[in-house]
HTML snippet that shows the backbone in 3Dmol.js (N, CA, C, O; Angstrom):
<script src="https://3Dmol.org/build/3Dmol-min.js"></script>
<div id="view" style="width:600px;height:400px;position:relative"></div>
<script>
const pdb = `
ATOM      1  N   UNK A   1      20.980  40.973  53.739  1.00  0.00           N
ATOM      2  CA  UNK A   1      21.097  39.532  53.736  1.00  0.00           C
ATOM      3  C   UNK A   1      20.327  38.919  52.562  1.00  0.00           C
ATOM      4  O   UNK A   1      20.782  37.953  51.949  1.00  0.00           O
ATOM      5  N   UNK A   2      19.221  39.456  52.272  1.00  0.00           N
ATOM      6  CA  UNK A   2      18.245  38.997  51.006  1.00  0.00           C
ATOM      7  C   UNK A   2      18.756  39.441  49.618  1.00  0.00           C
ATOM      8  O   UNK A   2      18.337  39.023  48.539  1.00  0.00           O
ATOM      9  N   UNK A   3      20.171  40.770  49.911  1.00  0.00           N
ATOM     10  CA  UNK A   3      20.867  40.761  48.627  1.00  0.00           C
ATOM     11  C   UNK A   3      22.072  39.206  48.183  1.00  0.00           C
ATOM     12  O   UNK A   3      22.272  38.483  47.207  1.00  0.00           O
ATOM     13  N   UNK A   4      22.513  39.330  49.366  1.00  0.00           N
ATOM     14  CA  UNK A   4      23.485  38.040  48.622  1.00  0.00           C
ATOM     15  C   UNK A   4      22.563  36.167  48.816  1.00  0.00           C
ATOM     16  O   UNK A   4      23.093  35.148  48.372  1.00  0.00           O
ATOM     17  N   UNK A   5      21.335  36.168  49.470  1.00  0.00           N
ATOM     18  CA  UNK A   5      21.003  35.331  49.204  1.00  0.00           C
ATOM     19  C   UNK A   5      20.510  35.242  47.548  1.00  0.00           C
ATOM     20  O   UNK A   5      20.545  34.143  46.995  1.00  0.00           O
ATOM     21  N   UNK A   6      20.042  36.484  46.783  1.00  0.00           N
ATOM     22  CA  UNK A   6      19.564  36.461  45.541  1.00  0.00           C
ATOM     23  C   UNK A   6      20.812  36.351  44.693  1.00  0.00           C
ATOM     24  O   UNK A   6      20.650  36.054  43.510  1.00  0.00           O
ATOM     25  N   UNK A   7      22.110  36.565  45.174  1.00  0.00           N
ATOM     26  CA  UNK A   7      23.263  36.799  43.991  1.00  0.00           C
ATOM     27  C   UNK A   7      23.549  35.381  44.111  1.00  0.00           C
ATOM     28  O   UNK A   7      23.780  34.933  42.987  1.00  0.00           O
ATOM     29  N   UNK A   8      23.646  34.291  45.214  1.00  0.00           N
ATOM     30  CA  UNK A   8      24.016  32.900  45.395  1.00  0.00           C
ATOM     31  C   UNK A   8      22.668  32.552  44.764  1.00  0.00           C
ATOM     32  O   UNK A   8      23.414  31.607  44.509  1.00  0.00           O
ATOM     33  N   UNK A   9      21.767  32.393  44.381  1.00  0.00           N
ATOM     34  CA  UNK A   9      20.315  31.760  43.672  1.00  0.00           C
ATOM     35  C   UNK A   9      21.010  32.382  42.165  1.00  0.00           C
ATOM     36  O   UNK A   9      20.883  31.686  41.157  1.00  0.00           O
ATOM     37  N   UNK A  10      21.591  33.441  42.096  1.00  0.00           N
ATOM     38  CA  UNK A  10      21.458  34.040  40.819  1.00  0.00           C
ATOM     39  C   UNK A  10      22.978  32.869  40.204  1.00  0.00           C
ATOM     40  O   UNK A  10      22.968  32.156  39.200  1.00  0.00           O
ATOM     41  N   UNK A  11      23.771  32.988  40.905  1.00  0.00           N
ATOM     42  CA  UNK A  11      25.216  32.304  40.681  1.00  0.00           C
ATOM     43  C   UNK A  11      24.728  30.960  40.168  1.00  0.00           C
ATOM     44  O   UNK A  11      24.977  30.676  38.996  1.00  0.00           O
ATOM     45  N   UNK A  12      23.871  29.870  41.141  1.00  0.00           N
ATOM     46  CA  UNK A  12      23.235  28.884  41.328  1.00  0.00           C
ATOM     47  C   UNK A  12      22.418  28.717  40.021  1.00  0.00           C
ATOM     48  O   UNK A  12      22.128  27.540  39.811  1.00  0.00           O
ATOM     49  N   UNK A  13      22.003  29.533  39.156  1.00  0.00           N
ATOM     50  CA  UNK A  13      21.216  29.543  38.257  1.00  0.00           C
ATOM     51  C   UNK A  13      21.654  29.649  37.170  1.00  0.00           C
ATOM     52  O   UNK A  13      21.045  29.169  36.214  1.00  0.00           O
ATOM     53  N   UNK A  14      23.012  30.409  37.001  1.00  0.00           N
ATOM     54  CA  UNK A  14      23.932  30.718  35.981  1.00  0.00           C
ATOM     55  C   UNK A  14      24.614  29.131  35.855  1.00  0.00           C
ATOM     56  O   UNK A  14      24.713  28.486  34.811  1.00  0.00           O
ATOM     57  N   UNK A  15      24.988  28.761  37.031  1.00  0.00           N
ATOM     58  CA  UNK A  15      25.963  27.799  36.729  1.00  0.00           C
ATOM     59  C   UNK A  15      24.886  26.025  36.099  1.00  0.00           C
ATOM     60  O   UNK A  15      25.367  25.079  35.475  1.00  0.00           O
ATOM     61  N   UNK A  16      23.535  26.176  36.546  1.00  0.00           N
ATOM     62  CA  UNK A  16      22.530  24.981  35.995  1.00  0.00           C
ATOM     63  C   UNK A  16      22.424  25.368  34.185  1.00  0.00           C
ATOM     64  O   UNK A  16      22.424  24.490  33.322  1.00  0.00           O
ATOM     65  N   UNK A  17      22.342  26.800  33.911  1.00  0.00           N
ATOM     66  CA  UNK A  17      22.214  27.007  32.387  1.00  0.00           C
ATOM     67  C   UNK A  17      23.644  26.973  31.531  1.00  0.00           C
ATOM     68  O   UNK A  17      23.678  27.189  30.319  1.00  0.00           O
ATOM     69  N   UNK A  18      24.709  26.700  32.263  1.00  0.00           N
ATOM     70  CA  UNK A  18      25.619  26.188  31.654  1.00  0.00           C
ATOM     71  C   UNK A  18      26.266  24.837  31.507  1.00  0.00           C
ATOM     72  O   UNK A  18      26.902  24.469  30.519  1.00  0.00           O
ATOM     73  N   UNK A  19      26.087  24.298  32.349  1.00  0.00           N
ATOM     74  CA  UNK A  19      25.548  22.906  32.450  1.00  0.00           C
ATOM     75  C   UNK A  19      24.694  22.253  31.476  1.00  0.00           C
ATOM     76  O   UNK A  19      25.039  21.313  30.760  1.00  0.00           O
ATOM     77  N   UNK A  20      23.383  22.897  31.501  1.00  0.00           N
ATOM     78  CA  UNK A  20      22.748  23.037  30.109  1.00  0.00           C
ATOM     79  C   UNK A  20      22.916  22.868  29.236  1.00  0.00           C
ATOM     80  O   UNK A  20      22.599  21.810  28.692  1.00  0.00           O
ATOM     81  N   UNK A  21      23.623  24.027  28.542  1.00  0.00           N
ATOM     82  CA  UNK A  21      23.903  24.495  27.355  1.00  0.00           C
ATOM     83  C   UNK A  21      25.421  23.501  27.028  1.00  0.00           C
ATOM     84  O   UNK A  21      25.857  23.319  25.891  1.00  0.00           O
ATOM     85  N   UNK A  22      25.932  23.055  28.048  1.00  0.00           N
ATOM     86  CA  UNK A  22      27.069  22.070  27.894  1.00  0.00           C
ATOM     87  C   UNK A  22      26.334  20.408  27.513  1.00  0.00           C
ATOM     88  O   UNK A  22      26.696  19.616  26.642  1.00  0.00           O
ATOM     89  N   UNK A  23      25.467  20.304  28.283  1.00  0.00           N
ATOM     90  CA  UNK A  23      24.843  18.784  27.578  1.00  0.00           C
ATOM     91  C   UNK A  23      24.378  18.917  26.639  1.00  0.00           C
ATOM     92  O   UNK A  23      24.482  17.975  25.853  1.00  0.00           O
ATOM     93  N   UNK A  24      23.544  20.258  26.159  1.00  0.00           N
ATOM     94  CA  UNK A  24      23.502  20.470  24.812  1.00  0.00           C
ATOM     95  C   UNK A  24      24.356  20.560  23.444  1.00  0.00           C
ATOM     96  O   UNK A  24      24.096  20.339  22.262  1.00  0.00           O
ATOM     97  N   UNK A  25      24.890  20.760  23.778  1.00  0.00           N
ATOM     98  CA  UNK A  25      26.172  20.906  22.831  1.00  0.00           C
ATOM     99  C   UNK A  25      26.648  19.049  22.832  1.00  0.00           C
ATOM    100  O   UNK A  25      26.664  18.410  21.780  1.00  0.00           O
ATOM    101  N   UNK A  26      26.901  18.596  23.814  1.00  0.00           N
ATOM    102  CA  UNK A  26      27.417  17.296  23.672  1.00  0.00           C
ATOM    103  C   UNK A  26      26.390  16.458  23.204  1.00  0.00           C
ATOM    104  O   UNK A  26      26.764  15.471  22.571  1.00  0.00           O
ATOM    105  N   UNK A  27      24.781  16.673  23.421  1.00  0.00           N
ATOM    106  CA  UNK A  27      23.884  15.858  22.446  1.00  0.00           C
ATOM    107  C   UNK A  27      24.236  16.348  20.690  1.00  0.00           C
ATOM    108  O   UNK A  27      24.698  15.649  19.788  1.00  0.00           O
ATOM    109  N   UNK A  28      23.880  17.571  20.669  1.00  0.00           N
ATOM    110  CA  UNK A  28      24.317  18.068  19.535  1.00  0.00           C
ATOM    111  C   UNK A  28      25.489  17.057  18.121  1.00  0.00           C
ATOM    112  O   UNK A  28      25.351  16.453  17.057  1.00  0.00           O
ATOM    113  N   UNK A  29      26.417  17.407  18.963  1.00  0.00           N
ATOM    114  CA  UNK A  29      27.530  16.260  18.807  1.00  0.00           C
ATOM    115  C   UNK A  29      27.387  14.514  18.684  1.00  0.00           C
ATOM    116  O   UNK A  29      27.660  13.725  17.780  1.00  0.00           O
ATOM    117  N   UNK A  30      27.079  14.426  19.432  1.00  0.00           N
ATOM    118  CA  UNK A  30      26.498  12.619  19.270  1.00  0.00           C
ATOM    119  C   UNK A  30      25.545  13.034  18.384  1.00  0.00           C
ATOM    120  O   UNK A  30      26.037  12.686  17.310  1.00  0.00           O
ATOM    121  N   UNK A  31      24.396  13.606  18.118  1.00  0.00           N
ATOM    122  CA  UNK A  31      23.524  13.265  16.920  1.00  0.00           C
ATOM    123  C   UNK A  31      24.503  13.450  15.735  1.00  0.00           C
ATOM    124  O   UNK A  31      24.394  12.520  14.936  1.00  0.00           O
ATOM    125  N   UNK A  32      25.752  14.700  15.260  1.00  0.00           N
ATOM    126  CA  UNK A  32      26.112  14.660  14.254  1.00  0.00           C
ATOM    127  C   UNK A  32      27.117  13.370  14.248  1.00  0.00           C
ATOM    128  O   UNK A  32      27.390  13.011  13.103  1.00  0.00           O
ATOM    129  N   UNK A  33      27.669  12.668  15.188  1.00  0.00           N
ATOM    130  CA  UNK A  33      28.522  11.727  15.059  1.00  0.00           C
ATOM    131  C   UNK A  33      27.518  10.674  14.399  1.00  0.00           C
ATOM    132  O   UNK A  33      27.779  10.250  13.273  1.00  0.00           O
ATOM    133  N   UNK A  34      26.247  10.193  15.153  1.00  0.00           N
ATOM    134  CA  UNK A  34      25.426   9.634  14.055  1.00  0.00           C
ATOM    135  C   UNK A  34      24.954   9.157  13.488  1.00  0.00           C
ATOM    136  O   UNK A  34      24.604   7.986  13.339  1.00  0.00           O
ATOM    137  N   UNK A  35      24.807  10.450  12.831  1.00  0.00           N
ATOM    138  CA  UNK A  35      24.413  11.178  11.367  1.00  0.00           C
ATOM    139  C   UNK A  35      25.650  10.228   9.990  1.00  0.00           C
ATOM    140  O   UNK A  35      25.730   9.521   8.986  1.00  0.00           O
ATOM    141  N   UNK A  36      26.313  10.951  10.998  1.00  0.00           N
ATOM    142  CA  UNK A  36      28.033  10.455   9.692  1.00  0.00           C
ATOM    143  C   UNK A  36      27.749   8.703  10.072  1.00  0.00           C
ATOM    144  O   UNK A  36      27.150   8.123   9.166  1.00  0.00           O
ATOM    145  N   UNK A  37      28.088   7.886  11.216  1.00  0.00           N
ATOM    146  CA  UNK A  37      27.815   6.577  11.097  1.00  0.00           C
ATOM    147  C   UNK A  37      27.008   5.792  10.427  1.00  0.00           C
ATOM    148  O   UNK A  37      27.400   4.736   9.929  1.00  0.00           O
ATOM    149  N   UNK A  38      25.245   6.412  10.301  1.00  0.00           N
ATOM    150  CA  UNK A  38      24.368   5.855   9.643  1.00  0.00           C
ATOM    151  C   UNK A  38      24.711   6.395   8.224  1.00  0.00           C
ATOM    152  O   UNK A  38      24.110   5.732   7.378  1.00  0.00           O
ATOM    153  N   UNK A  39      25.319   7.175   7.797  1.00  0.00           N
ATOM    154  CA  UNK A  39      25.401   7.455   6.442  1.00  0.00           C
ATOM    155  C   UNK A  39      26.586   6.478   5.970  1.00  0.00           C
ATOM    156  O   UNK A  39      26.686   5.984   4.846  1.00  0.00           O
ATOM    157  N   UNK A  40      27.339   6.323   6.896  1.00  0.00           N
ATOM    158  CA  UNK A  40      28.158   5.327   6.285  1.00  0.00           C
ATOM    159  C   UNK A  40      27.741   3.834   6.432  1.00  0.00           C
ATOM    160  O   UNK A  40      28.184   3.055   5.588  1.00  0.00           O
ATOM    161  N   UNK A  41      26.800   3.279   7.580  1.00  0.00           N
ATOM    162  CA  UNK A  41      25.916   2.106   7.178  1.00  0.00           C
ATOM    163  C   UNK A  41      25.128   2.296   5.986  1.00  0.00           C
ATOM    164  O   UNK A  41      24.767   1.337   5.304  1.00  0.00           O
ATOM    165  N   UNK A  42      24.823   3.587   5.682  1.00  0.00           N
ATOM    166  CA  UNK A  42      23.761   3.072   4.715  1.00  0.00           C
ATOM    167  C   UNK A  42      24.573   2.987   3.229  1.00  0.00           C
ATOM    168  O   UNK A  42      23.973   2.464   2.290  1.00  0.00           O
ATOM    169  N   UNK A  43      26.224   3.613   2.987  1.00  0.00           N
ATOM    170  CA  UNK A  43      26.763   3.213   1.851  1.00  0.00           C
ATOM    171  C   UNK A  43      27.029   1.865   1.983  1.00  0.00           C
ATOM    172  O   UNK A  43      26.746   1.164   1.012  1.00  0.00           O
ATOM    173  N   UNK A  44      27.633   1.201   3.213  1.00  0.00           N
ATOM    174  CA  UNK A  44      27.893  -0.489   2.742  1.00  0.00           C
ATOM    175  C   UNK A  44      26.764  -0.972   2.952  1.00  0.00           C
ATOM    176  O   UNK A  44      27.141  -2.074   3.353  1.00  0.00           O
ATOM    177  N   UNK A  45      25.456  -1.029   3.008  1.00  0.00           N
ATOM    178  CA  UNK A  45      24.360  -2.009   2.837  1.00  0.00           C
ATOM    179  C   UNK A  45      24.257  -1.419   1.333  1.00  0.00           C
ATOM    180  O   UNK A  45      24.383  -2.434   0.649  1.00  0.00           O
ATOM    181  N   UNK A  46      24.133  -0.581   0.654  1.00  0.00           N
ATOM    182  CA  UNK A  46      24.480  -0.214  -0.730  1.00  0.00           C
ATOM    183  C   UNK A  46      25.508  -1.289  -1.440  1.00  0.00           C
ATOM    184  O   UNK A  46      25.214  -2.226  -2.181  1.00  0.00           O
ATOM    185  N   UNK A  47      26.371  -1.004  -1.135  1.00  0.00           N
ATOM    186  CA  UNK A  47      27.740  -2.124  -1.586  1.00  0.00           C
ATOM    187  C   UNK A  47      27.423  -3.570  -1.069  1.00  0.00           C
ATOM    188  O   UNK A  47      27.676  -4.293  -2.033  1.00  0.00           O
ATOM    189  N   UNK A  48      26.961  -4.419   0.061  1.00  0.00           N
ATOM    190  CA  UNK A  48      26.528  -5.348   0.379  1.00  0.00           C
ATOM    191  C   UNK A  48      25.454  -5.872  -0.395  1.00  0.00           C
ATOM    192  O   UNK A  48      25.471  -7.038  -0.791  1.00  0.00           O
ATOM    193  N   UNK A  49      24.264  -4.868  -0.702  1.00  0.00           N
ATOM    194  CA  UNK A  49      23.325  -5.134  -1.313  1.00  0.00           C
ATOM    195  C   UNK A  49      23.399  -5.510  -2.952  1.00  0.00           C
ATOM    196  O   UNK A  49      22.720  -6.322  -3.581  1.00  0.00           O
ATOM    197  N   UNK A  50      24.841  -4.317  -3.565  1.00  0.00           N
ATOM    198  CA  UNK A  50      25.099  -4.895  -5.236  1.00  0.00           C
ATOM    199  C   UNK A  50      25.876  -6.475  -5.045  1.00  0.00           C
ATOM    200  O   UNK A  50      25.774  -7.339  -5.916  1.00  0.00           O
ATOM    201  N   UNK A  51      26.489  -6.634  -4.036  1.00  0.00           N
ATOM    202  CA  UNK A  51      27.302  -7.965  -4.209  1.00  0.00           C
ATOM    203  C   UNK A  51      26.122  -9.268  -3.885  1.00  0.00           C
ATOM    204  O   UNK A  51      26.063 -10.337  -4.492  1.00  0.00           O
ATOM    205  N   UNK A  52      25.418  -8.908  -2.987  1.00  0.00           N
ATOM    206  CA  UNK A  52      24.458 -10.111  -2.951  1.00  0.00           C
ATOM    207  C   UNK A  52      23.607  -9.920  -4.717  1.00  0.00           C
ATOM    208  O   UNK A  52      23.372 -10.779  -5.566  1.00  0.00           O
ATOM    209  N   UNK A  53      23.411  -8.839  -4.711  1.00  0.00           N
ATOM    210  CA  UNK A  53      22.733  -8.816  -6.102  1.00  0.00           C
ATOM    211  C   UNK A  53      23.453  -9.451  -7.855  1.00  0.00           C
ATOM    212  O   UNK A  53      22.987  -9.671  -8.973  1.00  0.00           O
ATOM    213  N   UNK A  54      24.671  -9.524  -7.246  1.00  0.00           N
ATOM    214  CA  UNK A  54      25.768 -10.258  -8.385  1.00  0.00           C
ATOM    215  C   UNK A  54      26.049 -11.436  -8.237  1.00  0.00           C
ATOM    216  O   UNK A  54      26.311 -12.198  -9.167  1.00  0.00           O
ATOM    217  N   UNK A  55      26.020 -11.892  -6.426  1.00  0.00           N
ATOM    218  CA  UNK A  55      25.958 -13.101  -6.293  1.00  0.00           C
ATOM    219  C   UNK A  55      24.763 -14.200  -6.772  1.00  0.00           C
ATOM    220  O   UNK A  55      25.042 -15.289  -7.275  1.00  0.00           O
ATOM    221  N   UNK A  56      23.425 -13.739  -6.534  1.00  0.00           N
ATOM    222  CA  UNK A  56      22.673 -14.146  -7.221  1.00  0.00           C
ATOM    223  C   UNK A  56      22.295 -14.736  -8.885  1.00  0.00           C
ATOM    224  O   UNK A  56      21.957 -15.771  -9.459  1.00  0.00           O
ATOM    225  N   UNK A  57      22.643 -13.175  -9.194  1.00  0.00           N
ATOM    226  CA  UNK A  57      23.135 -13.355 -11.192  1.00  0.00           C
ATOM    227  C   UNK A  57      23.979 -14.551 -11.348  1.00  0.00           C
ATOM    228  O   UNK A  57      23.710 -15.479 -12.110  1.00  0.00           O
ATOM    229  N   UNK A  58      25.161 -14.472 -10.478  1.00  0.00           N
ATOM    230  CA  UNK A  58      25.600 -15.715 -10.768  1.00  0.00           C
ATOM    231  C   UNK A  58      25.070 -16.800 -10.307  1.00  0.00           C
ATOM    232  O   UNK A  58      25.204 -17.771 -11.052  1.00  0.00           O
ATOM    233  N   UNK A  59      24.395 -17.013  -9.127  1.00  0.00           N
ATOM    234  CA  UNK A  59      23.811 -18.668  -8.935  1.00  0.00           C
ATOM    235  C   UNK A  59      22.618 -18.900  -9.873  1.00  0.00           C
ATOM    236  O   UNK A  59      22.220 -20.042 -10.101  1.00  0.00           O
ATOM    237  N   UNK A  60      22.078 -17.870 -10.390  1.00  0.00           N
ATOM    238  CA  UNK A  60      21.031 -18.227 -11.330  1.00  0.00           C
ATOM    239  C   UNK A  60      21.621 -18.652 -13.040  1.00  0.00           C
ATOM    240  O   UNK A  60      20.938 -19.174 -13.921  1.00  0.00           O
ATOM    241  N   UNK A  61      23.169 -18.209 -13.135  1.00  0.00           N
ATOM    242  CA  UNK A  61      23.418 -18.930 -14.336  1.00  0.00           C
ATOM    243  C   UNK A  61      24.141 -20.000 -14.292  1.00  0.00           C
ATOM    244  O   UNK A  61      24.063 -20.830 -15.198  1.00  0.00           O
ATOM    245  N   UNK A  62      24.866 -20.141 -13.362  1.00  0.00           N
ATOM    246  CA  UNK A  62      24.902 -21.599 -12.519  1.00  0.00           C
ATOM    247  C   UNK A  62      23.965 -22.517 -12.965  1.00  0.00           C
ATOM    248  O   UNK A  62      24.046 -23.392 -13.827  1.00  0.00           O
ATOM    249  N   UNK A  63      23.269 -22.251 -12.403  1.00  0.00           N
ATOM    250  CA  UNK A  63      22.051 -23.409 -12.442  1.00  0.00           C
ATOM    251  C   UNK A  63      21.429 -23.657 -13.823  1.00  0.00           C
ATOM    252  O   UNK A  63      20.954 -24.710 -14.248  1.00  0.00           O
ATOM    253  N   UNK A  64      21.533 -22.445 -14.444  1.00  0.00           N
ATOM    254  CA  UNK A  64      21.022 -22.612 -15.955  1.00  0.00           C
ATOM    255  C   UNK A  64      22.003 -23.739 -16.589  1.00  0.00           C
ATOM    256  O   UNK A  64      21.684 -24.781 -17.161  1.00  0.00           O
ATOM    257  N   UNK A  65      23.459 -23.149 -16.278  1.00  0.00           N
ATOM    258  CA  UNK A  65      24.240 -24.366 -16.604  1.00  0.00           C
ATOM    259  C   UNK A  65      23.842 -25.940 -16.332  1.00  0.00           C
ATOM    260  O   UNK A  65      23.562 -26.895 -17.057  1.00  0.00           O
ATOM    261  N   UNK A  66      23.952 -25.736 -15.017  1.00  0.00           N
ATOM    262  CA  UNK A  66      23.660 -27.576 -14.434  1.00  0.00           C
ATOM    263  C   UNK A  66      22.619 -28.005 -15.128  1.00  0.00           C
ATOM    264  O   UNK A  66      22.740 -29.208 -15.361  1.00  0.00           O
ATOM    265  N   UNK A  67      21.264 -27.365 -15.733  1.00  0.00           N
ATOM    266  CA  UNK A  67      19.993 -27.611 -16.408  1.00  0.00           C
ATOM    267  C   UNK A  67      20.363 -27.914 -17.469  1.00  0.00           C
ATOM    268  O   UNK A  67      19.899 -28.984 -17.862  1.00  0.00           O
ATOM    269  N   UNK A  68      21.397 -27.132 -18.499  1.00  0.00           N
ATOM    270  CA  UNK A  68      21.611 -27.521 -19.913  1.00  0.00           C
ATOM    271  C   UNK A  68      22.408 -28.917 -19.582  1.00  0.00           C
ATOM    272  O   UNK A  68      21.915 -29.987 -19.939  1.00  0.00           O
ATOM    273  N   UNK A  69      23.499 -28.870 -18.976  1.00  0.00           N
ATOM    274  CA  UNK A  69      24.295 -30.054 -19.089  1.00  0.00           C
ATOM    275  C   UNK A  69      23.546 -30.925 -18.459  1.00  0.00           C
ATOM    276  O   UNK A  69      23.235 -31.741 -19.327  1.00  0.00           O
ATOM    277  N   UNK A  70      22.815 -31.403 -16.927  1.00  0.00           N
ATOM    278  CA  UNK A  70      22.225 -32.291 -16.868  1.00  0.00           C
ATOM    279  C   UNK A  70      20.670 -31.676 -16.206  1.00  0.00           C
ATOM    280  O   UNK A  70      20.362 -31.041 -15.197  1.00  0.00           O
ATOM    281  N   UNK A  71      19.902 -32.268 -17.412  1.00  0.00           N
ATOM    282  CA  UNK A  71      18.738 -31.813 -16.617  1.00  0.00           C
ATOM    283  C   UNK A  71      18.034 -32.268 -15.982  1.00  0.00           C
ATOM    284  O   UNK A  71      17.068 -31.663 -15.517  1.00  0.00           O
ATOM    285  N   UNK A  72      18.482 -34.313 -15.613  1.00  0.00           N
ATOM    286  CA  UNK A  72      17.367 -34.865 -15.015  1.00  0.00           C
ATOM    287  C   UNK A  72      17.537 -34.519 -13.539  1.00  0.00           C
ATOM    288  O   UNK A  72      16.748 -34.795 -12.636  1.00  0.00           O
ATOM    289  N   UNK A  73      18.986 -33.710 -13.420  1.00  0.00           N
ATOM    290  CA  UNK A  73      19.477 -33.702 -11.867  1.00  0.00           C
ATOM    291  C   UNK A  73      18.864 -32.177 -11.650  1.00  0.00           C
ATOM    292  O   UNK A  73      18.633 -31.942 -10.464  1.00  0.00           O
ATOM    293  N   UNK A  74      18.593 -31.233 -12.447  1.00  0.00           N
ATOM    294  CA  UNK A  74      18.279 -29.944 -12.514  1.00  0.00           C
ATOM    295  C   UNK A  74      16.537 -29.987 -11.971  1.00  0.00           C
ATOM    296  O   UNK A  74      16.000 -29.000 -11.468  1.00  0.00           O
ATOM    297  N   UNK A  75      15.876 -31.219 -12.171  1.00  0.00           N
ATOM    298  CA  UNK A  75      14.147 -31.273 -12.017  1.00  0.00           C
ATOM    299  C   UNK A  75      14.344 -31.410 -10.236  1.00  0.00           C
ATOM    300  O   UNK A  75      13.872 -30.479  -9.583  1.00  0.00           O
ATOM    301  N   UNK A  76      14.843 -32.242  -9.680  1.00  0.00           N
ATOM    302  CA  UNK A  76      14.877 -32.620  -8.286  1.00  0.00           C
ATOM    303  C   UNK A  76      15.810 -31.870  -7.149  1.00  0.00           C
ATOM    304  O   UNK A  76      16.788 -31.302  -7.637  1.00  0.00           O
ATOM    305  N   UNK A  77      15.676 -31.772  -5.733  1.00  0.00           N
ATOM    306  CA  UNK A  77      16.199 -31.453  -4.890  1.00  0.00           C
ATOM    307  C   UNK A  77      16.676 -32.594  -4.344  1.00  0.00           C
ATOM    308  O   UNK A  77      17.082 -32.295  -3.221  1.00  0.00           O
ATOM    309  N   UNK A  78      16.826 -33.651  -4.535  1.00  0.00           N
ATOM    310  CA  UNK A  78      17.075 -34.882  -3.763  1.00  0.00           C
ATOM    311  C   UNK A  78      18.560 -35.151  -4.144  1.00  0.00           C
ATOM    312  O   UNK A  78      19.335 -35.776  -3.421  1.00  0.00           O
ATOM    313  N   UNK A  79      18.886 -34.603  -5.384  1.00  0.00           N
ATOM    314  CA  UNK A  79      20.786 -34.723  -5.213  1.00  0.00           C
ATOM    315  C   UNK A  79      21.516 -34.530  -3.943  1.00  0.00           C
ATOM    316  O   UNK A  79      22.454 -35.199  -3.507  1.00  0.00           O
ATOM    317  N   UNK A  80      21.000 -33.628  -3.485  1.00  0.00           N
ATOM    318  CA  UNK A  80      22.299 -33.163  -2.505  1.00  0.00           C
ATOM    319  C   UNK A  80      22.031 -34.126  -1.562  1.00  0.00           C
ATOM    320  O   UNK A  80      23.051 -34.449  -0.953  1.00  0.00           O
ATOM    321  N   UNK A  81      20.727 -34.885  -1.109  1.00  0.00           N
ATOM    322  CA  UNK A  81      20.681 -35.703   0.121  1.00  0.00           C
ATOM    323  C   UNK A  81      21.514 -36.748  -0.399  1.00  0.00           C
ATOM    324  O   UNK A  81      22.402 -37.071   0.391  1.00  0.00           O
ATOM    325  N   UNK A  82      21.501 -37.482  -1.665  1.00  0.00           N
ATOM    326  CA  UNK A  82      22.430 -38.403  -2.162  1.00  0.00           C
ATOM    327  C   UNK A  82      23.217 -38.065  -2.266  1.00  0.00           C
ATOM    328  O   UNK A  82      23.742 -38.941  -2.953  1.00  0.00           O
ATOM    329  N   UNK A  83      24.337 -36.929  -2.047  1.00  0.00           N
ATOM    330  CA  UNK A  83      25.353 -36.159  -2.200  1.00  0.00           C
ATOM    331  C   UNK A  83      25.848 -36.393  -0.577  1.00  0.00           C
ATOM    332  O   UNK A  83      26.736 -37.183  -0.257  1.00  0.00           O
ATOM    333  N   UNK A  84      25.117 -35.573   0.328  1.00  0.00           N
ATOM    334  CA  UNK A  84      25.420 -36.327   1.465  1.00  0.00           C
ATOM    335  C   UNK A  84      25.421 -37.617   2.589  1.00  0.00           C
ATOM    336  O   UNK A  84      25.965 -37.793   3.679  1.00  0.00           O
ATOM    337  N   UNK A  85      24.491 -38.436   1.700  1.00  0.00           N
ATOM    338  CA  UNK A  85      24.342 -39.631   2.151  1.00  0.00           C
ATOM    339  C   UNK A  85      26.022 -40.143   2.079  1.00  0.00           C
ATOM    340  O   UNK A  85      26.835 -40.259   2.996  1.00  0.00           O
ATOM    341  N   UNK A  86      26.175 -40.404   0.531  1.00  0.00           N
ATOM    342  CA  UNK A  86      27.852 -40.749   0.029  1.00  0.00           C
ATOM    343  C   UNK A  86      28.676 -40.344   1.132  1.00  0.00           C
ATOM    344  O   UNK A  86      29.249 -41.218   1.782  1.00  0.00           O
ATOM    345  N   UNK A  87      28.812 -39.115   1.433  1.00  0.00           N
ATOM    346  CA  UNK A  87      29.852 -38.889   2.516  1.00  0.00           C
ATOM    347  C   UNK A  87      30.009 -39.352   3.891  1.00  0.00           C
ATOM    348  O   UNK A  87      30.983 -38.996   4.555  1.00  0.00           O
TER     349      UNK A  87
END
`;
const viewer = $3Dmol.createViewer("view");
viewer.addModel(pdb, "pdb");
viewer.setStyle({}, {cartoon: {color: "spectrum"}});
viewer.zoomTo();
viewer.render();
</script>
């Protein structure tokens, strides 16, 4: 009787380390899934990051403009409130 109680503990034991080795494998998997996701967040904050960085270049020659052509409006921030007052 103490043989097949040890082969049902032994069965019982086989079947928890495969179980195991099955959530293992499926963590496994989600970390490489990711792996690949954050590598691909981290190329478009790359690409996000050159376009804000071009967007800038351009508002800074923008403004160089508005300074050459008018510069008394280029010294103050108070245009735009008179800009929206008008409206």
């Amino acid at each position: 009787m103490l043989l097949y109680g040890l082969i049902g503990l032994s069965l019982v034991l086989v079947g928890i380390v495969g179980l195991q080795f099955t959530y293992m494998f499926y963590l496994e998997r989600l970390h490489v899934e990711r792996k690949k996701y954050l590598s691909q967040l981290e190329k478009k904050c790359i690409g996000l990051t050159e376009k804000l960085d071009a967007a800038d270049r351009r508002i800074a020659e923008q403004r160089e403009l508005i300074e050459q052509v008018y510069p008394e409006m280029a010294a103050t921030d108070e245009v735009w409130a008179e800009v929206i007052e008008d409206r």
